[in-house]
C-alpha positions as CSV (number, residue, x, y, z in Angstrom):
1,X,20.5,-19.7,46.4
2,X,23.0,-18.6,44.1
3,X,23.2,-21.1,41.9
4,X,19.2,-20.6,41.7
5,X,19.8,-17.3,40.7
6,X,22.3,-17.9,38.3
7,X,20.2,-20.6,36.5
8,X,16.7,-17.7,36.4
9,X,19.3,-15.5,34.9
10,X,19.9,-17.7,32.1
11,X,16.6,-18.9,31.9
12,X,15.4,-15.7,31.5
13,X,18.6,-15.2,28.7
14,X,17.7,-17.8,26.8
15,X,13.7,-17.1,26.4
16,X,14.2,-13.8,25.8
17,X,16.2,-14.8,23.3
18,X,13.8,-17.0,21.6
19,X,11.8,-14.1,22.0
20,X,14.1,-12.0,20.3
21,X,14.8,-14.8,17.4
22,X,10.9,-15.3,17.3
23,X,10.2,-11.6,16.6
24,X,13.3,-11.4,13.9
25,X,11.5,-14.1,12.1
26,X,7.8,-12.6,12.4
27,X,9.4,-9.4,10.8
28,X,11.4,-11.6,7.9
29,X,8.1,-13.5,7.0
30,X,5.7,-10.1,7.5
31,X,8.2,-8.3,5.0
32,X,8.4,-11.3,2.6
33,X,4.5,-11.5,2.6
34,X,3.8,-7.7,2.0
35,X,6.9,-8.2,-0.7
36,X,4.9,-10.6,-2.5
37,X,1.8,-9.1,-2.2
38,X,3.3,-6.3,-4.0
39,X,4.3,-7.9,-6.6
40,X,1.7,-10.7,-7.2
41,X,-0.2,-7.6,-8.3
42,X,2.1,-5.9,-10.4
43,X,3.3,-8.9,-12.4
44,X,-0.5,-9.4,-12.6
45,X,-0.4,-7.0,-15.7
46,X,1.0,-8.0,-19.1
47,X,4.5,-7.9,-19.3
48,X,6.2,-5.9,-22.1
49,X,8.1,-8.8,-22.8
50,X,5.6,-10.5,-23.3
51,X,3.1,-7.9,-25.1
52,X,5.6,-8.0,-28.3
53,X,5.0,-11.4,-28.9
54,X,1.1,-10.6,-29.4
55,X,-0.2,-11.9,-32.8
56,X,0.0,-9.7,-35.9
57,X,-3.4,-9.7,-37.8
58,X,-1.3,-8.9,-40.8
59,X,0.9,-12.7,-40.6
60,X,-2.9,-14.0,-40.8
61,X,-3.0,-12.6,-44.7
62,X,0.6,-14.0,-45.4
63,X,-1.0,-17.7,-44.0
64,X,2.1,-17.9,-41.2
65,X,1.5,-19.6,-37.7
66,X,0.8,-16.2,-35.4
67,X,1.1,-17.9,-32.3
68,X,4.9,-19.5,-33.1
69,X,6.9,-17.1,-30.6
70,X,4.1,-17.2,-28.3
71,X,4.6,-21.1,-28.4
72,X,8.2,-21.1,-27.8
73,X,7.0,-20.2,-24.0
74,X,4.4,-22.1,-23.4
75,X,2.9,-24.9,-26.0
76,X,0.0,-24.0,-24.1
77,X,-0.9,-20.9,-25.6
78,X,-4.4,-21.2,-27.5
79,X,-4.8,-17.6,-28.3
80,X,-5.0,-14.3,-27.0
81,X,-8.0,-12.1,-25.5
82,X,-8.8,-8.0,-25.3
83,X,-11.4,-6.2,-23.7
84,X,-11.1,-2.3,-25.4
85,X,-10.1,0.1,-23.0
86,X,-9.9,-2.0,-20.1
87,X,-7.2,-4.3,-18.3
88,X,-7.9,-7.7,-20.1
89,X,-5.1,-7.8,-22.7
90,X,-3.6,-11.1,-22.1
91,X,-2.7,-14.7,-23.8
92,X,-4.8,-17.2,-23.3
93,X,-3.5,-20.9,-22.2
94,X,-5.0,-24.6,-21.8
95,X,-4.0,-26.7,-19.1
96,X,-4.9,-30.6,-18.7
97,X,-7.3,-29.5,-16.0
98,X,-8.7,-26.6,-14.8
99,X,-6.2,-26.5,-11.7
100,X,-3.2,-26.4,-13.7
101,X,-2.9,-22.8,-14.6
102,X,-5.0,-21.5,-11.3
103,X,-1.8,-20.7,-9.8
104,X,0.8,-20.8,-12.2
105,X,1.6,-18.1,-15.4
106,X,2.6,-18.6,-18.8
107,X,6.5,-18.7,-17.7
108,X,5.5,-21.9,-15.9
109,X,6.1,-19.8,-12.8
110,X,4.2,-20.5,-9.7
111,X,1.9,-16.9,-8.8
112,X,-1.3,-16.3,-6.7
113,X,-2.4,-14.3,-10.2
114,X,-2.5,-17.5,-12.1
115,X,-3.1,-17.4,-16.1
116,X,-6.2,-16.0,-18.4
117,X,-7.3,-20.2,-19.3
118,X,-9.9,-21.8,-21.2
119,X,-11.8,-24.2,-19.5
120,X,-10.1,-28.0,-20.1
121,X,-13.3,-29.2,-21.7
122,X,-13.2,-27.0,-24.5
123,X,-11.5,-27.6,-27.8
124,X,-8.0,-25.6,-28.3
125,X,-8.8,-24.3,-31.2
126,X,-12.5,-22.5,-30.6
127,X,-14.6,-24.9,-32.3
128,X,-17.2,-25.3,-29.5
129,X,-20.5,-22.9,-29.6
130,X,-19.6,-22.4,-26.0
131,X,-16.0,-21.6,-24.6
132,X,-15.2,-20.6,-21.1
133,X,-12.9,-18.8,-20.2
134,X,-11.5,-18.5,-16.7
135,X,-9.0,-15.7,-14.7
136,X,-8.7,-14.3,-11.4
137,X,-10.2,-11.1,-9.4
138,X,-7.2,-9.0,-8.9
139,X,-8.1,-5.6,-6.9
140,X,-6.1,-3.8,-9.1
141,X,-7.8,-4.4,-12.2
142,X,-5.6,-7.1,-13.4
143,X,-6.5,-10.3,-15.5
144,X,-10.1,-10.4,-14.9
145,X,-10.3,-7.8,-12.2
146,X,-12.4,-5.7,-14.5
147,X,-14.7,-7.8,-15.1
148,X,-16.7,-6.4,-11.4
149,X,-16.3,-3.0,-13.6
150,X,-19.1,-4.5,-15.8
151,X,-21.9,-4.8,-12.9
152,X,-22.2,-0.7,-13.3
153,X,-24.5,0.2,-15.9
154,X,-22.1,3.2,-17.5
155,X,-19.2,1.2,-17.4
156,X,-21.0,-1.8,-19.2
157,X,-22.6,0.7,-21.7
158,X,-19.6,2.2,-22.2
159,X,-17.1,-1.0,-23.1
160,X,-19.1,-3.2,-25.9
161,X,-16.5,-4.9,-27.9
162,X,-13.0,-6.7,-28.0
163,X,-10.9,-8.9,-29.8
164,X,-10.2,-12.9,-29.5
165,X,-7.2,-13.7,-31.8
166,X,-7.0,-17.6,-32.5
167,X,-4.9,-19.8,-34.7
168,X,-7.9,-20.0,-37.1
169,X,-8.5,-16.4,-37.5
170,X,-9.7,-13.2,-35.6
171,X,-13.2,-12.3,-33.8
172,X,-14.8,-9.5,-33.1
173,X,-16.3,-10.0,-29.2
174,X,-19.6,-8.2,-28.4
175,X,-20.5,-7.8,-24.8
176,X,-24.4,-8.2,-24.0
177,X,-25.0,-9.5,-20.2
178,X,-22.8,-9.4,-17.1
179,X,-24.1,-11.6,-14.1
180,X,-23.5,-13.0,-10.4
181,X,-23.3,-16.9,-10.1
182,X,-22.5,-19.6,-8.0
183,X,-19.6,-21.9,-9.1
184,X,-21.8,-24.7,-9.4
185,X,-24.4,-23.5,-11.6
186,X,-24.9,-26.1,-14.2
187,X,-26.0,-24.0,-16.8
188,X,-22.8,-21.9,-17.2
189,X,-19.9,-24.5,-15.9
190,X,-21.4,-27.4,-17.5
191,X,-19.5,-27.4,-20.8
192,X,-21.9,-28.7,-23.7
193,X,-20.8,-29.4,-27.0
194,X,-24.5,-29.1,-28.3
195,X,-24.7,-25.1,-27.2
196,X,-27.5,-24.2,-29.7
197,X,-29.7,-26.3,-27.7
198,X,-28.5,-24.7,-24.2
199,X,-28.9,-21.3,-25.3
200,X,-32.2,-20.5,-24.7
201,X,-31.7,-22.3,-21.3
202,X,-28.6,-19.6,-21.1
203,X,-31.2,-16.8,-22.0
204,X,-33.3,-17.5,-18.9
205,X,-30.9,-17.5,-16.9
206,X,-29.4,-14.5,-17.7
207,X,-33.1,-12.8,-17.8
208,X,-33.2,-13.5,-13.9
209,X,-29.9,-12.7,-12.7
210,X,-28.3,-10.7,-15.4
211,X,-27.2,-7.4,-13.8
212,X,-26.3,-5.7,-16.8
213,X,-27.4,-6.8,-20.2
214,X,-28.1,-5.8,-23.4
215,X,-31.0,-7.3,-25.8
216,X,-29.6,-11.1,-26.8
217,X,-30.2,-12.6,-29.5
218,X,-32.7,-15.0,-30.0
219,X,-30.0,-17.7,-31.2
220,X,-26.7,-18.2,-31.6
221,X,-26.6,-18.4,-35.7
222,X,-22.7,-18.1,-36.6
223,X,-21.6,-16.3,-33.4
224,X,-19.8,-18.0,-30.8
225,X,-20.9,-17.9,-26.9
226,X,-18.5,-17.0,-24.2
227,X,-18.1,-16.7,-21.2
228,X,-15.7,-14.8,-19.0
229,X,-15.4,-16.0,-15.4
230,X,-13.9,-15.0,-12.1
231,X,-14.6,-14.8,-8.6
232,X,-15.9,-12.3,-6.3
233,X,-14.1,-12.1,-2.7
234,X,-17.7,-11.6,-1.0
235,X,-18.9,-15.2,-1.5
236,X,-16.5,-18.7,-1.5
237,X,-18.2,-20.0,-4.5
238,X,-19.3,-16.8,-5.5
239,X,-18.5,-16.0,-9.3
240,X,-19.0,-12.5,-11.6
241,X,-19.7,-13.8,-15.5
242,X,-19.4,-11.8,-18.2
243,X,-20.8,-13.1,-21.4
244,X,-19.9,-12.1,-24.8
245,X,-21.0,-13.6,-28.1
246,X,-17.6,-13.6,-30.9
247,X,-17.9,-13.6,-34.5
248,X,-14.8,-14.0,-37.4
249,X,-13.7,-10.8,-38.7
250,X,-12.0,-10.7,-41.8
251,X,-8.2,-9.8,-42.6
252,X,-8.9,-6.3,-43.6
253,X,-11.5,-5.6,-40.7
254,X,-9.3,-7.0,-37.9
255,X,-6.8,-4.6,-38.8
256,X,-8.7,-1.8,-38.4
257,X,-10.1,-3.2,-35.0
258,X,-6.4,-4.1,-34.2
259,X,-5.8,-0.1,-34.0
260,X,-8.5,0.1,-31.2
261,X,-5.9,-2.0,-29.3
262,X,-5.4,-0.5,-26.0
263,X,-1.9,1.4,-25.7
264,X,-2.6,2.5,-22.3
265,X,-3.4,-0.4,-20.4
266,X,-1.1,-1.0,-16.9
267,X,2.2,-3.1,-18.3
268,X,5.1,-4.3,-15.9
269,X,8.2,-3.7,-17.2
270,X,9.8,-7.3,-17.8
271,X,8.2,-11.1,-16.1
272,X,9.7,-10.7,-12.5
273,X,9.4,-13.4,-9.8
274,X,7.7,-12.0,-6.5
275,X,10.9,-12.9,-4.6
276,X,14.7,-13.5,-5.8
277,X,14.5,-11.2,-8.5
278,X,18.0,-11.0,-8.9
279,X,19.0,-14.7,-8.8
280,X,17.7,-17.9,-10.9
281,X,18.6,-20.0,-8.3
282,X,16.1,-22.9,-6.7
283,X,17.0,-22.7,-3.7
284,X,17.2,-19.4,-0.4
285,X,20.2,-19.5,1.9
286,X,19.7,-19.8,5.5
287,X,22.9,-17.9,6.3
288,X,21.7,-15.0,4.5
289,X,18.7,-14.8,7.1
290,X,20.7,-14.9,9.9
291,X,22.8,-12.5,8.6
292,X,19.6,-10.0,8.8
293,X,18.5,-11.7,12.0
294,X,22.5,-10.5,13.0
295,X,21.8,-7.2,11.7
296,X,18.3,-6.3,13.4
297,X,19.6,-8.0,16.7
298,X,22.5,-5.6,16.5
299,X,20.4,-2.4,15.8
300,X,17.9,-3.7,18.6
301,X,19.5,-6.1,20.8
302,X,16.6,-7.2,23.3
303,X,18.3,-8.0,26.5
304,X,20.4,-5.3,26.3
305,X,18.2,-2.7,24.5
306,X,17.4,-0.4,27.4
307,X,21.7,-0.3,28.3
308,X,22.1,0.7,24.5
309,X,19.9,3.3,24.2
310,X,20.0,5.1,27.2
311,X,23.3,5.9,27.0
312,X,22.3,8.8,24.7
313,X,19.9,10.4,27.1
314,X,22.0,9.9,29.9
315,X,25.3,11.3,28.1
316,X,23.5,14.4,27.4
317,X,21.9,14.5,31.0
318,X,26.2,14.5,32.4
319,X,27.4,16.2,30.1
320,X,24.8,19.3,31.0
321,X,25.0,18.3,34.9
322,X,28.7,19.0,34.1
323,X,28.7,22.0,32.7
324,X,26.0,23.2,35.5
325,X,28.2,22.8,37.9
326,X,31.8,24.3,36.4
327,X,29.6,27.3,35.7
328,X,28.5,27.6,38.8
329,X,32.1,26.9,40.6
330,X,34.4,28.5,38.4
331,X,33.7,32.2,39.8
332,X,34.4,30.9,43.2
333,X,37.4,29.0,42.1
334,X,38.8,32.0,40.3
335,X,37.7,34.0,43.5
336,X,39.6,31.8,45.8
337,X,43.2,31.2,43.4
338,X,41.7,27.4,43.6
339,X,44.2,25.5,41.2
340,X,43.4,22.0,42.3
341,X,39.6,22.8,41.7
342,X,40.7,24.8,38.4
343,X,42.1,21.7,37.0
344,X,39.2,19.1,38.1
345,X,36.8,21.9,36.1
346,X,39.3,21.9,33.0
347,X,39.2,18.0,33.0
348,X,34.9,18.2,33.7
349,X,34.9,20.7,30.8
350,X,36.8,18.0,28.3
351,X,34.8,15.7,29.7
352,X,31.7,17.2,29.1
353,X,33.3,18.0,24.9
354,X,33.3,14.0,24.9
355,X,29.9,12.8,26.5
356,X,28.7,15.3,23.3
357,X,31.0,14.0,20.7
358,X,29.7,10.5,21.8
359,X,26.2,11.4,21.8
360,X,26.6,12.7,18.3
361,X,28.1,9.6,17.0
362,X,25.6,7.7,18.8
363,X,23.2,9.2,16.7
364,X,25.0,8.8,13.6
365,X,25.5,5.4,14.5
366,X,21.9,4.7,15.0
367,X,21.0,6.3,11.6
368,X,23.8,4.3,9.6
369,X,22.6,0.7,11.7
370,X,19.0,1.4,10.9
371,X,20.2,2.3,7.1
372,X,22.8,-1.2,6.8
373,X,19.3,-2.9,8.4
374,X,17.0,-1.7,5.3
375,X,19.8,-2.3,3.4
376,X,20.4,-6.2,4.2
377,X,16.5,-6.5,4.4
378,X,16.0,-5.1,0.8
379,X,19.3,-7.1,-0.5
380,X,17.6,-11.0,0.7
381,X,13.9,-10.1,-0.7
382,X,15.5,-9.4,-3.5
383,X,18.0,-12.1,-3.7
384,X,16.1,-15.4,-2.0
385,X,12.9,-17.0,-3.0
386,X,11.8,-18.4,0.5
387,X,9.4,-20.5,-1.7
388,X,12.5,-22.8,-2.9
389,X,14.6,-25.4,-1.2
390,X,16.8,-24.4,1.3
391,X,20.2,-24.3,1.5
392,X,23.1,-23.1,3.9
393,X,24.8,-20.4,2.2
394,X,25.2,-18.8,-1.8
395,X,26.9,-16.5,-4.2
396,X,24.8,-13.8,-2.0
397,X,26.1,-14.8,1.3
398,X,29.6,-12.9,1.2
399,X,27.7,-9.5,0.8
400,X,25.1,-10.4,3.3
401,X,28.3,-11.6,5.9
402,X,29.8,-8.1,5.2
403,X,26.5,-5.6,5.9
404,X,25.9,-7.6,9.1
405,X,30.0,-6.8,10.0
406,X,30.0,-3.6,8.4
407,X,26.6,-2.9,11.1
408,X,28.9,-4.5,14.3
409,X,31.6,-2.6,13.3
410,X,29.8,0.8,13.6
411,X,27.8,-0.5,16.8
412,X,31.3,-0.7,18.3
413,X,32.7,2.6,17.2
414,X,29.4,4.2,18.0
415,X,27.9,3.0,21.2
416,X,31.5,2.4,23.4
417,X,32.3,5.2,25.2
418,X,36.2,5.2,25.3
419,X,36.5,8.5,26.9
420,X,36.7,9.9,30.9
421,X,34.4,9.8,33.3
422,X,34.1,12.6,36.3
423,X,35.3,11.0,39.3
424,X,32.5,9.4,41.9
425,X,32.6,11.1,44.4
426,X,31.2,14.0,41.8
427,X,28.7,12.0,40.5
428,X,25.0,12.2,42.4
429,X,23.2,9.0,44.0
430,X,20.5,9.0,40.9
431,X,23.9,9.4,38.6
432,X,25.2,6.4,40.7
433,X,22.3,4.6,39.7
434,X,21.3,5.7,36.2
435,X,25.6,4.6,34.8
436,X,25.6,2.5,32.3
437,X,29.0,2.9,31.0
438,X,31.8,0.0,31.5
C-alpha cells in the first residue's frame, strides 16, 4: 500500500510538473506572439533608414541612376510610391512571382507586413498601360492600410494626388475610383498588355461597384492606369482597389510636388527584426528558455506554490498571536515576580521582531523575483528569434544563467525562515496545522 502511495505521489509530481513546464511554454510563446505582433506593425512603417535613400527628383535633371543606393538593398527595387498625406510612402519591389515579396520586406527579411510589389506580369520599368500594384491591410494604417480610408467619401475627396518615382522619370498620380472586389475578378487581376482596349471594360466595372469615384475619363490617352490592391479582413478573397491614373511630370514640376512630400507620416526609427533585436544570429538557444522556464518556476513553483506563499500570511498571523498573548500575560507575570514566564515572553517578543523582519523580506523578495522574471523575459525576446534554428546555448546564455541564479539566490534569502520558533506546546491545534516552516 505504501509503495502504491509512494508511486501516486510521484505520479502526481511528475504531471504536475508537465503541467507546470506546459504552462511556462504557453506563457513563452503567448509573450513571443504578442511581441511580434507588436512589432510586425511598427516595422510596418517606413524606416528612417530607409526613407534617406528615397530618390531625389533633382539627380533626374543631372541624368544619374536615382534608384543606385536603393539597389544596393534589394536589386528588386522598381521605384517608389506616395499617397499625399496619408501612410503609403514606401519603395516599390518586383519579385519572380507574386508570392515572393507577400511575406518578406525589402531587407530580404521574412515579416507578416510583406513589401509594397508590382504585380510579376508587369514590366519593371512602367511601360504597361496597366500596372498593379499590391500591399497588405495593416490596422494601423501601414503599407496599404489606408487604402479602406478611401471608401469614405470626405476622406477620398480630400486625398486626390501622389507621386510614383520610376527610373524613367516622375508621375503625378490622380486618384478617381476606390472599389470592393473579389481576388479573382478578371477584369482587374488579369494583367493585359493591350489596356486601351480593357479600359472601357474597367469603366463598367467601376460604374457598378465603385464606392467612391470621381468622373473618369473616357480613355486612357497618355496616362497610365493603376491599380492599388489589398485585402479586406471581412472576406477571404475579399479585396479594396484603389485606382489611380499616373501621368510624367517634368523636372521642374516634380520638384515642386516633391515639397508636398509628407513629413509627418508614422516612421520607425531603424529596420528592426520582430524578435532578436539585439543579435544577428540564425539560430535561438534553448538554454536561454529554460533559463526563464528556471526563473518563473522559481517565482511560482507549482507543487509547492501554496507552502511558499503562505508563509507570509501565516508569519504575520504568529507573529500577532504572539504579541496577543505577551500583552495579555505580562501584567500577570509582573504581578506574580514570574521570571521563568518573563523570559519565555522576552524570547516570544524577539520572536515575534523576526516572523516581521521575515515577512518584510518576503515581500521584498517577491517584488525583486517578479522584477529578475520581467527582466529575463524582456532580455530572450529581445535576444532570440524563435523563428531560426535552434541551438543549445550562445553569447546570451551566461547572462541568462546569472538572472535565473541571481532569482534562486534571493528565493533562498527571502523565503527560509532561519529564525526561532515559540515552543509547541504554545502553539494552537489550527497553528499545529497551518506550520509550514522546516
Amino acid at each position: 500500500m505504501k509503495l502504491l502511495n509512494k508511486i501516486a505521489s510521484a505520479a502526481n509530481t511528475v504531471l504536475m510538473l508537465a503541467a507546470a513546464g506546459a504552462g511556462v511554454l504557453m506563457l513563452a510563446f503567448g509573450a513571443y506572439v504578442l511581441y511580434d505582433i507588436r512589432y510586425t506593425n511598427q516595422n510596418a512603417y517606413i524606416s528612417q533608414d530607409l526613407l534617406q535613400y528615397r530618390p531625389k527628383v533633382a539627380a533626374e535633371e543631372e541624368g544619374t541612376e536615382t534608384f543606385a543606393e536603393l539597389r544596393k538593398i534589394n536589386p528588386d527595387v522598381v521605384g517608389w510610391l506616395e499617397l499625399f498625406d496619408t501612410h503609403i510612402n514606401y519603395p516599390l519591389v518586383q519579385g519572380r512571382d507574386d508570392l515572393e515579396y507577400l511575406n518578406k520586406d525589402i531587407y530580404g527579411d521574412s515579416t507578416l507586413s510583406g513589401s509594397i510589389y508590382l504585380a510579376s506580369e508587369n514590366e519593371r520599368d512602367f511601360s504597361d498601360r496597366y500596372n498593379l500594384i499590391y500591399g497588405h491591410h495593416m490596422d494601423n494604417g501601414a503599407m496599404f492600410g489606408d487604402i479602406r480610408n478611401f471608401l469614405d467619401k470626405d476622406y477620398f475627396d480630400s486625398h486626390q494626388e501622389g507621386l510614383l518615382q520610376t527610373e524613367n522619370g516622375t508621375y503625378l498620380i490622380k486618384v478617381f475610383a476606390c472599389a470592393y472586389a473579389d481576388a479573382y475578378d478578371n477584369v482587374i487581376y488579369n494583367i493585359s498588355k493591350d489596356a486601351d482596349k480593357k479600359f472601357p471594360e474597367l469603366r463598367e466595372f467601376l460604374s457598378e461597384h465603385a464606392v467612391q469615384h470621381r468622373e473618369m475619363p473616357q480613355e486612357l490617352s497618355d496616362w497610365m492606369l493603376i491599380g492599388l490592391s489589398t485585402c479586406t479582413d471581412v472576406v477571404t478573397n475579399g479585396r479594396i482597389v484603389l485606382f489611380v491614373s499616373a501621368g510624367p511630370l517634368s523636372s521642374e514640376d516634380a520638384v515642386k510636388y516633391m515639397e508636398r512630400s509628407s513629413g509627418d507620416v508614422p516612421t520607425e526609427g531603424t529596420h528592426r527584426l520582430p524578435l532578436g533585436y539585439f543579435t544577428d544570429s540564425d539560430h535561438w538557444a534553448l538554454l536561454n528558455l529554460l533559463c526563464v522556464a528556471e526563473t518563473f518556476l522559481i517565482l511560482l513553483p507549482v507543487t509547492a506554490i501554496r507552502k511558499k506563499y503562505r508563509q507570509i500570511s501565516y508569519s504575520k498571523k504568529l507573529a500577532k498571536k504572539l504579541e496577543e498573548t505577551d500583552c495579555k500575560d505580562s501584567h500577570e507575570n509582573y504581578e506574580n515576580n514570574d521570571t521563568e514566564e518573563r523570559r519565555c515572553s522576552e524570547e516570544n517578543e524577539e520572536i515575534c521582531k523576526q516572523l516581521r523582519r521575515f515577512t518584510d523580506r518576503m515581500h521584498i523578495g517577491m517584488i525583486v523575483e517578479c522584477v529578475l522574471l520581467i527582466v529575463s523575459i524582456v532580455v530572450f525576446l529581445m535576444t532570440e528569434d524563435l523563428t531560426k534554428k535552434m541551438t543549445l546555448s550562445d553569447k546570451w546564455t551566461g547572462l541568462m544563467i546569472l538572472i535565473a541564479a541571481v532569482s534562486l539566490l534571493i528565493d533562498h534569502l527571502t523565503f527560509c525562515y532561519k529564525g526561532k520558533l515559540p515552543n509547541k506546546e504554545e502553539l494552537t491545534t489550527q497553528q499545529k496545522d497551518d506550520k509550514v516552516y522546516s
